[in-house]
N, C-alpha and C positions, 0 to 999 in steps of 0.2 A: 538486389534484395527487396522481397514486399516489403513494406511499411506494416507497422502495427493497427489492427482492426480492430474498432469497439461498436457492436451493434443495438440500438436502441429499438427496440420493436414497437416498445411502448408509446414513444413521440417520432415513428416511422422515418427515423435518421439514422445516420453513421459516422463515426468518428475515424479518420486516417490519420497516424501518425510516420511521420518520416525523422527516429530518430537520429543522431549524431553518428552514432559506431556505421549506419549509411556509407559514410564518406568518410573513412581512414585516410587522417591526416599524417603528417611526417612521424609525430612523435609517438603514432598512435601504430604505426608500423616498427620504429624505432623498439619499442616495448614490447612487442611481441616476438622478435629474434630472441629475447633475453628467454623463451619459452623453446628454443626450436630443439634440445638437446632431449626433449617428453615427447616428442613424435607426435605432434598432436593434429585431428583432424580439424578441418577447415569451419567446421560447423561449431568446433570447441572452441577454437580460435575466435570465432562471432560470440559465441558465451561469453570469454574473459573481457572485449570490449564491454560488452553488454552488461556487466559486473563494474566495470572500471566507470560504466558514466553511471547506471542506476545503483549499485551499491550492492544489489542482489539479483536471484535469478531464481524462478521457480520449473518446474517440469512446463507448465503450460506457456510463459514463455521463451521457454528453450523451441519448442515444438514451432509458433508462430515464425518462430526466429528464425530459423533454418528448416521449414517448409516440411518436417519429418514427423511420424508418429511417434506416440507416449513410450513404448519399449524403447525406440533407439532413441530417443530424446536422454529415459533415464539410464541408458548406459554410458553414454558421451557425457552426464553430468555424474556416474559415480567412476566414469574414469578421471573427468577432475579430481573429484575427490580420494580415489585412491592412491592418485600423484601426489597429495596432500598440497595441492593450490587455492582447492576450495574447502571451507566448513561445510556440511550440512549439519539443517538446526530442522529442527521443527520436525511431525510424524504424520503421515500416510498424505493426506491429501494439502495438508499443511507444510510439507516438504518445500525444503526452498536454500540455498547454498550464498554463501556472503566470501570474502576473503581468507586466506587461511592466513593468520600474522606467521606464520613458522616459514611463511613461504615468501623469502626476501624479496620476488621480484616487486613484493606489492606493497613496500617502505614507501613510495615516492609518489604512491595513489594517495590520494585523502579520502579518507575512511570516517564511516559514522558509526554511533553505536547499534549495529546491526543483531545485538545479540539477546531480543527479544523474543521472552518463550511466545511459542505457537498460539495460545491463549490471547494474547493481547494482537492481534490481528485485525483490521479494521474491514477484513473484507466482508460482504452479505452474506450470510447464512444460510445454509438448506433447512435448517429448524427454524420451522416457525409454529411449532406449537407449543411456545414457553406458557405456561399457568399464569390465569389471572394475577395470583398472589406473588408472582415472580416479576411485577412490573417496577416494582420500587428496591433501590441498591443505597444504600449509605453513602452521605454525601462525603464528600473530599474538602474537607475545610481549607488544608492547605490548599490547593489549588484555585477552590473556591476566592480565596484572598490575594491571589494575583490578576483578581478581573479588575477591570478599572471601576471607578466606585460607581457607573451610571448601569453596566451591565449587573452589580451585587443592589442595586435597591433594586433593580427589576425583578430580579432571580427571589427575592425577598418578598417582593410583590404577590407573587405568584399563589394561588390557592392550592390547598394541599390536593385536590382532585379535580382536574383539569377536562371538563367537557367539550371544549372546542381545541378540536388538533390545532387548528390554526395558527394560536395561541405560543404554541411549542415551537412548530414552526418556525415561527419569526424568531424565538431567541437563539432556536439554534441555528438560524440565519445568521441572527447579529454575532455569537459568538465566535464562527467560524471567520467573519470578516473581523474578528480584532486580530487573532490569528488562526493557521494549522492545528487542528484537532482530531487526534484519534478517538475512537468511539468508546474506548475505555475511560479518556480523559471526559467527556462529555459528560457519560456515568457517572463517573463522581462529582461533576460540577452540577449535573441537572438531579443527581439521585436515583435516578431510574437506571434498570437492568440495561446489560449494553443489547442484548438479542433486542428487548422491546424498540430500544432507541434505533438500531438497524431496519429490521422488521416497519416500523409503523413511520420514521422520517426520515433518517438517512440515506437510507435506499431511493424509495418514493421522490427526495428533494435532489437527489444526484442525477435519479431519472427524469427528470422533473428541469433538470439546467441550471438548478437553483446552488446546487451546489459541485464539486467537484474533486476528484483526487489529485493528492498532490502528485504520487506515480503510475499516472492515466497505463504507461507501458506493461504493469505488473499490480493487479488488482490484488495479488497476495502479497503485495510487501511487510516485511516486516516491520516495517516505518509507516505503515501506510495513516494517512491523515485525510480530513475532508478541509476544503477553504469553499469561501461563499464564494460564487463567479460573480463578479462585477457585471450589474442590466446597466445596458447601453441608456442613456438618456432621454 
């Protein structure tokens, strides 16, 4: 099986990943007989590990996964879901398949709350021509109030219009190092639109090394979050 491939054009690098479902372990073959009575193809079979370690599965990496085009990627994943093993959630391009709970083999998997509308999505955008006046969102008080008190005087600090990216930058460095942050959470903690916050630093800073996802494997996850990557010394 290839490995997962992430291309940086912009810092002329590459990312290779060699996930786990790689190398089907005993219990990992064990669980899948409990499937063999759905007739299922081999490439499907690579889906439901692929679900069982990242939590979800979208068209693009079903295709990566099993080396196939966009048509028979999404038939093999609406035959999952016609067997009622998998959900799908989310619409057109936003598409993407988690557990079905009705489908007992998947009691004994540990499951997250996957059942995030399409909207709250962390991945880069193809819009990027949001309105000036669309740069500012309502802040998130609550959330705001679970920073530790050195990141809310900084965030306090801050001037209501902000001339230097740079500025930005760094808080949403530091807040990504206290922890995992989705782009909607950022939103409400920085106030700004999530397109703008994509668009102009989270993208730029992920291309950039500066920062990272947390499921590098599936850029549309429905969990998807950014963490600061730790500079070496």
């Amino acid at each position: 099986m290839p490995p997962t491939f992430e291309s940086d054009h912009g810092n002329n690098q590459f990312t290779s990943r060699l996930l786990l479902h790689h190398f089907l372990n005993e219990q990992d073959v064990k669980w899948l007989t409990l499937f063999k009575d759905y007739q299922l193809e081999d490439s499907q079979k690579r889906a439901l590990i692929f679900v069982k370690e990242v939590g979800a599965i979208d068209n693009a990496a079903h295709r990566q996964l099993n080396g196939m085009d966009t048509l028979h990627a999404s038939a093999d994943l609406r035959g999952l879901r016609d067997r009622d093993i998998l959900l799908q959630k989310g619409k057109g391009r936003y598409t993407y398949y988690i557990p079905n709970p009705a489908c007992r083999y998947w009691e004994d998997v540990s499951s997250k709350n996957l059942s995030a509308p399409a909207n709250n999505l962390s991945a880069p955008v193809d819009d990027l021509s949001a309105p000036v006046d669309d740069l500012s969102a309502p802040v998130d008080e609550a959330l705001v109030h679970q920073l530790p008190e050195e990141l809310r005087v900084k965030l306090g600090q801050l001037p209501q219009r902000i001339s230097d990216s740079s500025i930005l930058d760094e808080i949403v460095i530091e807040l990504c190092a206290w922890k995992s942050l989705k782009s909607n959470e950022l939103s409400g903690i920085l106030g700004k639109s999530e397109k703008y916050l994509l668009r102009n630093f989270l993208t730029p800073l992920r291309e950039a090394g500066r920062l990272q996802y947390i499921h590098p494997e599936m850029p549309n996850h429905p969990q998807q979050a950014y963490k600061t990557v730790k500079q070496d010394d």
